[in-house]
C-alpha positions as CSV (number, residue, x, y, z in Angstrom):
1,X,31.7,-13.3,65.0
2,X,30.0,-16.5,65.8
3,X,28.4,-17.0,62.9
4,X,31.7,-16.7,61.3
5,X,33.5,-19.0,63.6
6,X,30.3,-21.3,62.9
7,X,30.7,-21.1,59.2
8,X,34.8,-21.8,59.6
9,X,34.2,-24.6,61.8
10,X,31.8,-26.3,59.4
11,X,33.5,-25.5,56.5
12,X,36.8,-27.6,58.5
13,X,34.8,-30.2,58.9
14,X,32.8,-30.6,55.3
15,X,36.6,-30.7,53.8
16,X,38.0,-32.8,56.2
17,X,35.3,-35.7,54.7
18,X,36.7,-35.0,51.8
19,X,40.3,-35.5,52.3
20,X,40.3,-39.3,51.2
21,X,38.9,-38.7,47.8
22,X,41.9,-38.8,45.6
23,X,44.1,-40.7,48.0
24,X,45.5,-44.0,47.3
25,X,44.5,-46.9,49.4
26,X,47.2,-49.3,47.7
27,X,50.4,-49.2,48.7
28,X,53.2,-49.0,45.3
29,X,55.2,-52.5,44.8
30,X,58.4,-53.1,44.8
31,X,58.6,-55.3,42.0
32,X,56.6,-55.2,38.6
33,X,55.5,-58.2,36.7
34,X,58.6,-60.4,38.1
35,X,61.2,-57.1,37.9
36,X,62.2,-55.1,41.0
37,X,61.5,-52.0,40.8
38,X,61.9,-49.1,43.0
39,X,58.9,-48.1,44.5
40,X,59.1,-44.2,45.2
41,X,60.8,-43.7,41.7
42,X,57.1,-45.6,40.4
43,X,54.9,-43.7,42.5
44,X,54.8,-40.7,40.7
45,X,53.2,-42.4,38.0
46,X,50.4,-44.2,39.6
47,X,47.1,-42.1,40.4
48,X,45.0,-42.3,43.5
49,X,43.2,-45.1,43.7
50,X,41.8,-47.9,45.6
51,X,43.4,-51.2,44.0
52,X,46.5,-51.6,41.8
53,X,47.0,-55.1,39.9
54,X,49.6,-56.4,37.6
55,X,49.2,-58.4,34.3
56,X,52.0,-59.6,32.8
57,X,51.9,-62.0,30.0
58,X,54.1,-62.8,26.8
59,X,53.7,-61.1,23.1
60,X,56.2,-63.6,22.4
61,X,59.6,-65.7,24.3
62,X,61.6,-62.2,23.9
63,X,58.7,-59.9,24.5
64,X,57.3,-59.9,27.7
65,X,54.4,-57.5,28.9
66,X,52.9,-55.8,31.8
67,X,49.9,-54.0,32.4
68,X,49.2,-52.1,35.5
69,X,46.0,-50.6,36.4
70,X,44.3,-49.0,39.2
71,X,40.6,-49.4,39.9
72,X,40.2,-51.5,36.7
73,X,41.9,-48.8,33.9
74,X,45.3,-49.0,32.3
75,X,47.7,-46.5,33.6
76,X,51.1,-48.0,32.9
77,X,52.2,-50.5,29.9
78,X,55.5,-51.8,30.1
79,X,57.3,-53.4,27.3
80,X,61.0,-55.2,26.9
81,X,62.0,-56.7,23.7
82,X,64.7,-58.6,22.5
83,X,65.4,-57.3,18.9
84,X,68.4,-58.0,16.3
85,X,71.7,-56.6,16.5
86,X,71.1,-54.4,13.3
87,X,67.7,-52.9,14.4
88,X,67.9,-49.4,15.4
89,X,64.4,-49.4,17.4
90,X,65.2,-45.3,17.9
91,X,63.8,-45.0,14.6
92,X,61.5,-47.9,13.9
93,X,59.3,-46.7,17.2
94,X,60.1,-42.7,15.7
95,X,56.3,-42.2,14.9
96,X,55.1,-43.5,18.3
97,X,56.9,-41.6,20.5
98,X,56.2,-38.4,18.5
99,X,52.9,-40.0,19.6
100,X,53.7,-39.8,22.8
101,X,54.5,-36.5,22.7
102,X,57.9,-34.6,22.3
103,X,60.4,-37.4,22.4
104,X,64.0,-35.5,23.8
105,X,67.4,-37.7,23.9
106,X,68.4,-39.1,27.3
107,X,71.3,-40.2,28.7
108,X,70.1,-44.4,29.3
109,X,71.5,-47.5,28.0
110,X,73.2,-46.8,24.4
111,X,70.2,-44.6,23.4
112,X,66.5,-43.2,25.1
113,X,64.1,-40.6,24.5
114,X,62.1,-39.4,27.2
115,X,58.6,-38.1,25.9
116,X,55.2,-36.0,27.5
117,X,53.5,-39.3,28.3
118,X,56.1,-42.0,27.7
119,X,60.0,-43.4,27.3
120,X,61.8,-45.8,25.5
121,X,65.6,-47.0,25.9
122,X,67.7,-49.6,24.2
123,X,71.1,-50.9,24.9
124,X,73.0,-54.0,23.3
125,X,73.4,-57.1,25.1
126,X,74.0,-60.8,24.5
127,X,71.1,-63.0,24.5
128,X,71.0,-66.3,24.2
129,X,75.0,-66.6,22.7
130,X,74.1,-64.3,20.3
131,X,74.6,-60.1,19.8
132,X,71.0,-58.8,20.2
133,X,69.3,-55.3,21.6
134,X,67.1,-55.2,24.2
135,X,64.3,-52.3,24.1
136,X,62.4,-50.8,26.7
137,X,58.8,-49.2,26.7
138,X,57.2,-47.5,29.4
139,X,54.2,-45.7,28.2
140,X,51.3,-43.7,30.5
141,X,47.8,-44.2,29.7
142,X,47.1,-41.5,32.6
143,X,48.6,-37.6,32.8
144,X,50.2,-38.5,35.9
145,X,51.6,-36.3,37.6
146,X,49.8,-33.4,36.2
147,X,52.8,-31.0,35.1
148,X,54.1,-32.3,32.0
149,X,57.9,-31.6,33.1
150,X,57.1,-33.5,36.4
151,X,56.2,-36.4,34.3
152,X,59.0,-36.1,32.0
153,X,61.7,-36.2,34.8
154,X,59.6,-39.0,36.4
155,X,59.8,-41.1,33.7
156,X,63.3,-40.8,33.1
157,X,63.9,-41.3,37.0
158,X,61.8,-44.1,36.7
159,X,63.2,-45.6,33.5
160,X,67.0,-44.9,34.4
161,X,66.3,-47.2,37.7
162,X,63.8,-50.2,35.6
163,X,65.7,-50.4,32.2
164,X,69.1,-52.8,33.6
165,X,66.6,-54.5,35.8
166,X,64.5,-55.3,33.1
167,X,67.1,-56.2,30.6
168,X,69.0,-58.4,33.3
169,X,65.4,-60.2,33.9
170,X,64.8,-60.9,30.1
171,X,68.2,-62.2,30.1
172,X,70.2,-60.5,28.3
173,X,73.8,-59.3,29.5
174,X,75.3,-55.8,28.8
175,X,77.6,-56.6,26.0
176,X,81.3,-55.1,26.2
């Protein structure tokens, strides 16, 4: 019995070291390359970690980027484009979110798909006194959370909060 109580004990205590491996030691922002965001609907995406850092930077005046990472690798990309009126980015980004893995319609903005690793939503707006769309793209470079259905409705949770903030950021007003 005492070598069993022993063996418990040290057992406790050999996993009880190992309880911060996997945690994160950075604590989820509430606002993403210049957009607020809300932090527990981004959690879910983020791994453990130690660090988090944001990168944001321009692919061009109506395209702006971010890039978050934790401990130095990609996790999330974030994308938000001004396009033309008559673009249908549904079905020019088609291939890349079969890409990302079983793109399924969503109820965001005028039209979204919801995929295994990634999302993408688009809405019309005005932009700069002229009829535009503005685009979305959220895109995982990590399997997080683990359960691909967990992901799924985390994106979408996640997406259906960012997309307006992101599109009111960029400028662009919901048109009527």
């Amino acid at each position: 019995m005492r070598r069993t109580a022993a063996a418990v004990t040290m057992l406790v205590l050999a996993t009880a070291g190992c309880t911060d491996s996997g945690s994160r030691a950075y604590t989820v922002p509430d606002t993403v390359c210049g957009v607020a965001v809300d932090s527990d609907l981004l959690s879910p995406l983020l791994p453990d970690g130690e660090k988090l850092t944001q990168r944001a930077y321009d692919a061009g005046q109506e395209s702006p980027r971010c890039r978050l990472s934790v401990d130095g690798k990609l996790v999330v990309y974030l994308t938000g484009d001004v396009v033309a009126a008559d673009t249908d980015p549904l079905k020019v980004q088609d291939r890349a979110l079969v890409r990302l893995g079983n793109p399924a319609a969503v109820d965001i903005g005028d039209g979204a798909r919801v995929a295994d690793n990634g999302a993408l939503a688009v809405a019309r707006c005005a932009y700069e006194g002229r009829q535009s769309k503005f685009v979305a793209l959220v895109q995982l470079q990590k399997k997080v959370p683990a359960k691909t259905s967990q992901r799924r409705d985390a994106l979408r949770s996640f997406l259906e909060s960012y997309f307006p903030k992101a599109m009111a950021k960029q400028g662009c007003t919901q048109a009527s």
